[in-house]
C-alpha positions in Angstrom: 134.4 102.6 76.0 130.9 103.7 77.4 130.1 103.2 81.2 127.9 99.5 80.3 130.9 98.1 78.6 133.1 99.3 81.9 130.3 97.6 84.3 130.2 94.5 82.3 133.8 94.3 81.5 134.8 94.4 85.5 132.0 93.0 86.6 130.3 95.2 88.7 126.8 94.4 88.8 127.9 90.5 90.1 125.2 89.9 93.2 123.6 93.1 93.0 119.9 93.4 94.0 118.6 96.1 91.9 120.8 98.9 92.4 122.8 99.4 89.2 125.8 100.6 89.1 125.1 103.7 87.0 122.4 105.0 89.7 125.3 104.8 91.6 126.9 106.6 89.7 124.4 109.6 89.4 124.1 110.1 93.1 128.0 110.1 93.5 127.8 112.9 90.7 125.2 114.6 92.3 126.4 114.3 96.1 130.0 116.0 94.4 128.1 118.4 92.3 125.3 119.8 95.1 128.2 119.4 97.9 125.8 117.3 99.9 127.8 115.3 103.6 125.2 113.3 104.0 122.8 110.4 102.7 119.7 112.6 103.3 120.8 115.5 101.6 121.2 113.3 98.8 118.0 111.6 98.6 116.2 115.3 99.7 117.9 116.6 96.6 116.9 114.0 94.3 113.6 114.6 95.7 113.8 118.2 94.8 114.4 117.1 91.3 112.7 114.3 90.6 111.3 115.5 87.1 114.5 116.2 86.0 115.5 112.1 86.6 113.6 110.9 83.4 116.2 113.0 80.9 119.2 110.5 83.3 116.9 107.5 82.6 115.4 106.8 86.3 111.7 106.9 86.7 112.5 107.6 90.4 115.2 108.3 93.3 116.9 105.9 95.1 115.9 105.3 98.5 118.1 106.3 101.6 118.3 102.3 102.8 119.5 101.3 99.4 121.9 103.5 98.4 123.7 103.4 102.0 123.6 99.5 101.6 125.1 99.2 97.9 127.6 102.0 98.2 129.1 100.1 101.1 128.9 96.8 99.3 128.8 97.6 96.0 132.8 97.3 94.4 133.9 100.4 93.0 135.7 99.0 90.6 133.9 100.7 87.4 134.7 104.2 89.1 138.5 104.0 89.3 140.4 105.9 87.1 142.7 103.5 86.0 140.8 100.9 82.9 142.6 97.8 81.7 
């Protein structure tokens, strides 16, 4: 099952305002790859790197504000390990 089924299956994307869920997804991978604490380092990284986002399919970062706002809002439900 690929990660779109997943979102679409548990419904993950319900009420969201532009923030999917796999951008998500790519800065929880990057925060635990680059061992970035914070939201900053984060976005400074992706910043670092933004060339490199085309070959992940985003055309640009996510801001700071929007990534805090939909990783506290957002469910997690696509990212547990457990898949009906």
């Amino acid at each position: 099952m690929n990660f779109d089924n997943l979102v679409a299956k548990r419904g993950a994307e319900f009420r969201t305002k532009g923030f999917r869920s796999m951008t998500q997804l790519i800065s929880m991978l990057f925060c635990h790859l680059a061992g970035a604490d914070s939201l900053r380092e984060i976005v400074n990284g992706f910043g670092c790197c933004n060339r490199n986002l085309v070959h992940l399919g985003k055309k640009e970062p996510p801001r700071r504000f929007a990534l805090s706002y939909n990783v506290s809002r957002q469910p997690t439900r696509c990212f547990s390990s457990r898949i009906d």
